[in-house]
SERO-4910 file (N, C-alpha, C, O; in steps of 0.05 Angstrom, whole numbers):
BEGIN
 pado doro    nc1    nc2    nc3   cac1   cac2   cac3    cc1    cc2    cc3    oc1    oc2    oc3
  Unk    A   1096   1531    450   1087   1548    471   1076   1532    494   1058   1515    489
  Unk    A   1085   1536    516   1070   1517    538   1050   1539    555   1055   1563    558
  Unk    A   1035   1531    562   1003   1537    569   1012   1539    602   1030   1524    608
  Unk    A   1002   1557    625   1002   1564    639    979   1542    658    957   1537    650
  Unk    A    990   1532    681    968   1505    694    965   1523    721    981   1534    736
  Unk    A    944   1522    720    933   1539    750    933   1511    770    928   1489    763
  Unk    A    941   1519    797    942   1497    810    926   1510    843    930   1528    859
  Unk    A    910   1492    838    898   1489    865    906   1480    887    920   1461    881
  Unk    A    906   1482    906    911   1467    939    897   1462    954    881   1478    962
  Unk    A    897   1438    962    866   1422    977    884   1426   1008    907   1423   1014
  Unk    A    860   1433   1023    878   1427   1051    883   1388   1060    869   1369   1056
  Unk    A    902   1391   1069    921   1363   1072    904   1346   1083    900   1323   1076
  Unk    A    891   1362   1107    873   1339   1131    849   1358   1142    850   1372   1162
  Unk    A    826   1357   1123    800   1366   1127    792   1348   1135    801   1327   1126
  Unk    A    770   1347   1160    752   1323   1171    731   1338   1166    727   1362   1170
  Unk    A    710   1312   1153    687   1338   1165    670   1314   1186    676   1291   1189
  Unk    A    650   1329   1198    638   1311   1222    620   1299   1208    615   1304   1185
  Unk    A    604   1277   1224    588   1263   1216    569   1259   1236    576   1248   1257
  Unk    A    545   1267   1230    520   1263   1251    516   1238   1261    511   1218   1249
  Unk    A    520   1245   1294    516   1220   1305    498   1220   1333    494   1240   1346
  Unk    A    487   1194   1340    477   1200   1366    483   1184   1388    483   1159   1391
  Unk    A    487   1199   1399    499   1194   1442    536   1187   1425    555   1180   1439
  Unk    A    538   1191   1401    566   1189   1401    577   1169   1375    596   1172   1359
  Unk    A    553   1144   1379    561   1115   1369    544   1108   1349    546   1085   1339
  Unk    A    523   1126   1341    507   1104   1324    516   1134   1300    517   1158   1307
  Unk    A    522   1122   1273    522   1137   1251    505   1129   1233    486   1113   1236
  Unk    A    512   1139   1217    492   1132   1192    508   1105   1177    492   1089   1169
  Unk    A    533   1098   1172    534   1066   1173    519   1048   1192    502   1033   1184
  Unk    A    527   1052   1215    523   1045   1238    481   1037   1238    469   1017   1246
  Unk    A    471   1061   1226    448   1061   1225    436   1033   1202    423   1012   1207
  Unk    A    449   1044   1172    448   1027   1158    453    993   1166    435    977   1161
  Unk    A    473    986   1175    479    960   1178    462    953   1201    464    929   1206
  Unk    A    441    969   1220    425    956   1245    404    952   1229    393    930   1229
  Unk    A    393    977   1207    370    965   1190    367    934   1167    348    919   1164
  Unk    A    392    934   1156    398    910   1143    396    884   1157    386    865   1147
  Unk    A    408    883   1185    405    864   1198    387    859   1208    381    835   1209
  Unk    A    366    880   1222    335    874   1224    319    862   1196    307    840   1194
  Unk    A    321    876   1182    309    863   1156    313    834   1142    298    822   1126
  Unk    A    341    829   1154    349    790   1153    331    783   1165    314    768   1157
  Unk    A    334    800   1199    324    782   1217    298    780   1211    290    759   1219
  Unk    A    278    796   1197    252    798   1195    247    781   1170    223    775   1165
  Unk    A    265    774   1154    252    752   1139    258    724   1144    244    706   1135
  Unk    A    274    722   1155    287    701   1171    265    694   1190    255    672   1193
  Unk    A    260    710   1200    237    707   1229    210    693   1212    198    674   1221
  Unk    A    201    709   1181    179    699   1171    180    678   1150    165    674   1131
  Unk    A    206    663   1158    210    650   1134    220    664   1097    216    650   1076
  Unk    A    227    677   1097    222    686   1077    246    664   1048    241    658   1024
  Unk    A    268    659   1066    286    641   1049    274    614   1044    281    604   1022
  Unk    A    258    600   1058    241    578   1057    225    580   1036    228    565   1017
  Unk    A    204    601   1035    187    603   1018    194    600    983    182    590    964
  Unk    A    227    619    989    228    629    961    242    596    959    228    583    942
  Unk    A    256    585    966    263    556    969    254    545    956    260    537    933
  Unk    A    222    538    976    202    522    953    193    534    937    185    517    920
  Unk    A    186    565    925    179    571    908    194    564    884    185    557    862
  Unk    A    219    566    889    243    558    866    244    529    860    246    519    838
  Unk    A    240    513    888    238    474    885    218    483    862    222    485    838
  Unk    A    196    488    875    166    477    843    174    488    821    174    472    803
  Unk    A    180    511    815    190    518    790    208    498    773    208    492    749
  Unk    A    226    490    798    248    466    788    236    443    781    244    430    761
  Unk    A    213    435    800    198    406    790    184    413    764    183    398    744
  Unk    A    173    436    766    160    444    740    170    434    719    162    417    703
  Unk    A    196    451    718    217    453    694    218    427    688    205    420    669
  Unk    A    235    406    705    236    384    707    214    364    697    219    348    679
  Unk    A    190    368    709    169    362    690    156    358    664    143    341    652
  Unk    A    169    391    659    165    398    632    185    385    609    178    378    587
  Unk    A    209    384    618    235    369    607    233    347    604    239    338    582
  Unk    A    218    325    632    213    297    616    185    300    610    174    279    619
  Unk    A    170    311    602    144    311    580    157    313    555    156    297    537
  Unk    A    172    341    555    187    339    528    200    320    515    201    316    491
  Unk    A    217    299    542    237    286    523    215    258    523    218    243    504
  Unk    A    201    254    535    175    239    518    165    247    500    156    231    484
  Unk    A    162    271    496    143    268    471    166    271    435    161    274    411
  Unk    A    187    270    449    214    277    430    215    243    424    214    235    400
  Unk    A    218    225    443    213    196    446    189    183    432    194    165    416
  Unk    A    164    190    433    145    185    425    145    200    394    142    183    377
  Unk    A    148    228    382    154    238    349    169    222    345    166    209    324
  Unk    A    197    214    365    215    186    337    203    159    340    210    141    324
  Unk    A    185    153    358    172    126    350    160    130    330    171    124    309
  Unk    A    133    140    329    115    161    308    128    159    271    120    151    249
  Unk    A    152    171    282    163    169    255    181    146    248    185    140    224
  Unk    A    190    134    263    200    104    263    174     87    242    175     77    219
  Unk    A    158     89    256    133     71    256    125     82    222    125     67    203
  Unk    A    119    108    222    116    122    188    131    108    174    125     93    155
  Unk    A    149    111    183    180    102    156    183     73    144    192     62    124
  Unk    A    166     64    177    168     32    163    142     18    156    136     -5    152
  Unk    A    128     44    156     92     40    141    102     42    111    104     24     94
  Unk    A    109     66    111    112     81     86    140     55     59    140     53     35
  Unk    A    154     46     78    180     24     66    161      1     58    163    -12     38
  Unk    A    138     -2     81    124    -34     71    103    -24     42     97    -38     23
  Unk    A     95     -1     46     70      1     29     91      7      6     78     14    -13
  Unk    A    122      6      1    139     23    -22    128    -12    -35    115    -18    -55
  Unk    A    139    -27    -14    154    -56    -17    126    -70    -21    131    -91    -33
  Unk    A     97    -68    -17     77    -71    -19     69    -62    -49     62    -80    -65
  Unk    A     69    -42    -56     66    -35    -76     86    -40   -105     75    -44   -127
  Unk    A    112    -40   -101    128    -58   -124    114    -89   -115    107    -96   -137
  Unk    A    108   -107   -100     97   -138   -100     72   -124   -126     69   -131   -149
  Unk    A     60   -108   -112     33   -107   -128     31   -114   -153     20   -133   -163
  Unk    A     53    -86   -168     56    -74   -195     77   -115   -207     79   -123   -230
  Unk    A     85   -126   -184     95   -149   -198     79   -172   -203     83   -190   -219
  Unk    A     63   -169   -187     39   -184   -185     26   -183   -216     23   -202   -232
  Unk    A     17   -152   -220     -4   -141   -239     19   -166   -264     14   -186   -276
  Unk    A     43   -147   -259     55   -152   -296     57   -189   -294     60   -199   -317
  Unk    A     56   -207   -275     58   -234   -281     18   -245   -287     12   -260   -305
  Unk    A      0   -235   -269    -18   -236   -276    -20   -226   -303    -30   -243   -317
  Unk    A    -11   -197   -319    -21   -194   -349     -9   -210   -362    -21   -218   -382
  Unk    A     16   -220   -357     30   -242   -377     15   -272   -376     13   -286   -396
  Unk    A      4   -279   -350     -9   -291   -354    -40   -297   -367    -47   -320   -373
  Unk    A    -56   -278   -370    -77   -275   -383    -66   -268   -408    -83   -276   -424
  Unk    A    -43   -256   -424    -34   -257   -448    -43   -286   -462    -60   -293   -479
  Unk    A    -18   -303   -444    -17   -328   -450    -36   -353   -460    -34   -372   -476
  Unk    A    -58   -342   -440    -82   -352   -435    -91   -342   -462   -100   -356   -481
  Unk    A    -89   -325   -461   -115   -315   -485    -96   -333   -509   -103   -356   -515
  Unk    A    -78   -324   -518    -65   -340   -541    -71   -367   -540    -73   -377   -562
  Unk    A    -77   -388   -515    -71   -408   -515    -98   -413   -521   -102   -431   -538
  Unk    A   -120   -400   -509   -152   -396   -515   -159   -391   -543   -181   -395   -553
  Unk    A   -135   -379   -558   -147   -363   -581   -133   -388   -603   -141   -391   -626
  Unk    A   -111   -406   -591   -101   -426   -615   -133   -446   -606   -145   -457   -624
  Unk    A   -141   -447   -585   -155   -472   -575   -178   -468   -607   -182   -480   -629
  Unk    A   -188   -442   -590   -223   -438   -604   -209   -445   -645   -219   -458   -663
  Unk    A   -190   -431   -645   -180   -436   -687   -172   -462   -682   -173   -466   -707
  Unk    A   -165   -482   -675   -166   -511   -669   -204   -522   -672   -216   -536   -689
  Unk    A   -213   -511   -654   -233   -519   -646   -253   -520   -674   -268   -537   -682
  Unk    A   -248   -494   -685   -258   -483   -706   -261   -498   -736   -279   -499   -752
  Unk    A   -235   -507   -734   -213   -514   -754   -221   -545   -758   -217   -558   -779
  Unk    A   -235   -554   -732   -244   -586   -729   -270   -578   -736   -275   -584   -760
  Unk    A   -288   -568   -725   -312   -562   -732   -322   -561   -761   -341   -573   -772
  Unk    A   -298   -537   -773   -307   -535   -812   -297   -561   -822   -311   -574   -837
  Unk    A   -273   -570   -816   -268   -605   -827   -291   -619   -828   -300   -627   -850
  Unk    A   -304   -625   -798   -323   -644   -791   -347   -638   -814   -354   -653   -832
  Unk    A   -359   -612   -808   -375   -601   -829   -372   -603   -860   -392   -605   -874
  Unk    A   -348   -602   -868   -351   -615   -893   -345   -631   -894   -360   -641   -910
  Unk    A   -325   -652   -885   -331   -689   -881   -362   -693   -882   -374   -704   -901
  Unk    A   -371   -685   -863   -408   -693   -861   -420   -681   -886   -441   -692   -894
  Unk    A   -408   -657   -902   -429   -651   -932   -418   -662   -957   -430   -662   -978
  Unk    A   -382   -675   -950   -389   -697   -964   -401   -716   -971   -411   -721   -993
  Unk    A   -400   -736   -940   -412   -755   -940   -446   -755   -946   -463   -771   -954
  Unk    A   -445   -729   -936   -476   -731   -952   -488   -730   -973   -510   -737   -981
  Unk    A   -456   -712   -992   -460   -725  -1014   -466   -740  -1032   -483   -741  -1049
  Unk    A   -441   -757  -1022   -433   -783  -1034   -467   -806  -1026   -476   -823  -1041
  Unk    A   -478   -798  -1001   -498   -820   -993   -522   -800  -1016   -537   -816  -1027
  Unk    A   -527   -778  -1022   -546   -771  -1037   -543   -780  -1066   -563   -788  -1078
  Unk    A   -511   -780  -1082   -505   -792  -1101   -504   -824  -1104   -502   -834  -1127
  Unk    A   -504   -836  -1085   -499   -860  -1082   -536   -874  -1078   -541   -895  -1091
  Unk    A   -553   -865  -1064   -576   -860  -1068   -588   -863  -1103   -599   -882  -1115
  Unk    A   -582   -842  -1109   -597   -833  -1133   -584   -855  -1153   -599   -867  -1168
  Unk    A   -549   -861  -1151   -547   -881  -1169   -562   -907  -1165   -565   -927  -1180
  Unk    A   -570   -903  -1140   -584   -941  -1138   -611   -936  -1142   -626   -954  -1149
  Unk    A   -617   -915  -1140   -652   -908  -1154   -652   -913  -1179   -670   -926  -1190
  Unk    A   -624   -899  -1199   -619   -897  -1230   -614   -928  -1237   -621   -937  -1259
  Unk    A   -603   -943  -1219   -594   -972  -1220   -616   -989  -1219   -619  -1005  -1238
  Unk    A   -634   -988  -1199   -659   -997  -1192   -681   -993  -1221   -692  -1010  -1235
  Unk    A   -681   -971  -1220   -700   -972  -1245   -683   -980  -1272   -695   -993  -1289
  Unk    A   -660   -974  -1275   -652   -989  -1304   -660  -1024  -1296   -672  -1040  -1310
  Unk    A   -653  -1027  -1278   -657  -1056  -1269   -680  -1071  -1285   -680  -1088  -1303
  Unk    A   -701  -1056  -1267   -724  -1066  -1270   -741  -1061  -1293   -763  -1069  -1298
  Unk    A   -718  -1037  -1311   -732  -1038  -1344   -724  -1053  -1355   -736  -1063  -1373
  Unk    A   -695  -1063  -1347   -679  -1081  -1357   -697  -1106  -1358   -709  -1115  -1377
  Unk    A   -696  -1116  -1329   -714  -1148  -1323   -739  -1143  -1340   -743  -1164  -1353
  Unk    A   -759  -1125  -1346   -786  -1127  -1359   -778  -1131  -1378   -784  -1155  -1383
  Unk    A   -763  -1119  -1400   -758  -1122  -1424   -751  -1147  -1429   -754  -1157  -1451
  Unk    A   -740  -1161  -1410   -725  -1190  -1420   -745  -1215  -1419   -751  -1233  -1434
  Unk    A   -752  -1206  -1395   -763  -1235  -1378   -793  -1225  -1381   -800  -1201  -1378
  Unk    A   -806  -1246  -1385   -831  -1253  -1378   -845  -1264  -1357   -833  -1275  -1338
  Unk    A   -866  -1263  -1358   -889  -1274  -1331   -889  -1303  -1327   -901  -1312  -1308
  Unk    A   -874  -1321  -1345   -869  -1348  -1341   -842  -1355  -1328   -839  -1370  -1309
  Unk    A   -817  -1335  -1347   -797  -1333  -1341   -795  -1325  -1303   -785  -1339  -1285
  Unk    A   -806  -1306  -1300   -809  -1306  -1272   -819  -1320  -1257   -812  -1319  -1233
  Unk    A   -839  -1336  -1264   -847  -1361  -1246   -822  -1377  -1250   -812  -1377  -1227
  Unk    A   -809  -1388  -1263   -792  -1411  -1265   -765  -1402  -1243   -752  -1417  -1229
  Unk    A   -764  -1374  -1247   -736  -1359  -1226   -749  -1360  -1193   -738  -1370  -1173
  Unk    A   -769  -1350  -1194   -785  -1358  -1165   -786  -1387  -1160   -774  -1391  -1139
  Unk    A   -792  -1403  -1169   -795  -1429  -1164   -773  -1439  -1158   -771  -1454  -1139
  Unk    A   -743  -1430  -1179   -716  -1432  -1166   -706  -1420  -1146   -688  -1434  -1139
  Unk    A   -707  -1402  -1133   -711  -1394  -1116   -724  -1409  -1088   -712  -1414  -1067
  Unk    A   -742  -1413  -1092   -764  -1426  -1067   -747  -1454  -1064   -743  -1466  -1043
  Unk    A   -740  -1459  -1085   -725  -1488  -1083   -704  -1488  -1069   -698  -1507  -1054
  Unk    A   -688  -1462  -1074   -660  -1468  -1050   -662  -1458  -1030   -643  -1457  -1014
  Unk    A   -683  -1450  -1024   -686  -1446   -997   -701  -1472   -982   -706  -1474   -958
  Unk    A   -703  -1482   -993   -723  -1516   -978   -695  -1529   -971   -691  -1546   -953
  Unk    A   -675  -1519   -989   -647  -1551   -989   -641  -1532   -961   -623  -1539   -946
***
């Protein structure tokens, strides 16, 4: 089913008027004298200058702010440069250390063993010496006592034998070879 289209008709060539005065000035006409005063009036006060430099300082600003930033972006990787190669020496500082410690304990090991054969050497000479010396002191206390036991058999021996003449005649021999 097709639908019924109402059709309107516009007239071809409607003008309509447009308020004007003495003929020539319209309301474009109006508009574009106000726009152009209003250039002219900032133009006259500077107004493009201003915003100019207002925009330069912003720009130096920025600019400013950009190389502070890329200094201080310069300065965090020195910063951390400098960390990394604190942190690498104190790694490299600290394995010397721990190598240090383990040759120093091996060496006081050594030491001590070599200290600990010394002093059982030392020791070992000491108890020898000590009983060498309670031998010999032995032997000089037994050796003693036999010449005391010797001495007096001796001299029970000589009484028993010899007499008070007998001993004059041994003295007298005696005295004699010592004169030759």
């Amino acid at each position: 089913m097709a639908e019924p289209v109402a059709h309107t008709e516009v007239p071809a060539e409607t003008h309509h008027a447009e308020p004007a005065v003495l003929g020539i000035v319209t309301a474009p006409v109006v508009v574009a004298l106000c726009v152009f005063f209003v250039i002219l009036f900032f133009i006259w006060k500077k107004v493009p200058a201003a915003i100019a430099r207002s925009l330069d300082k912003k720009i130096d600003a920025i600019r400013e702010q950009l190389n502070e930033a890329e200094s201080l972006r310069k300065d965090a990787e020195a910063l951390k440069a400098e960390y990394e190669a604190k942190a690498m020496a104190a790694d490299q500082e600290s394995a010397a250390m721990v190598e240090r410690a383990k040759h120093e304990a091996e060496a006081i090991i050594a030491k001590a063993a070599t200290d600990a054969e010394g002093l059982i050497e030392r020791r070992k000479a000491m108890a020898e010496a000590k009983i060498a010396a309670e031998e010999r002191a032995a032997i000089d206390e037994l050796r003693a006592t036999a010449a005391k036991a010797a001495t007096a058999a001796a001299a029970k021996l000589i009484a028993e034998r010899n007499s008070p003449d007998v001993d004059k005649g041994l003295v007298d021999q005696a005295i004699g070879r010592l004169a030759k």
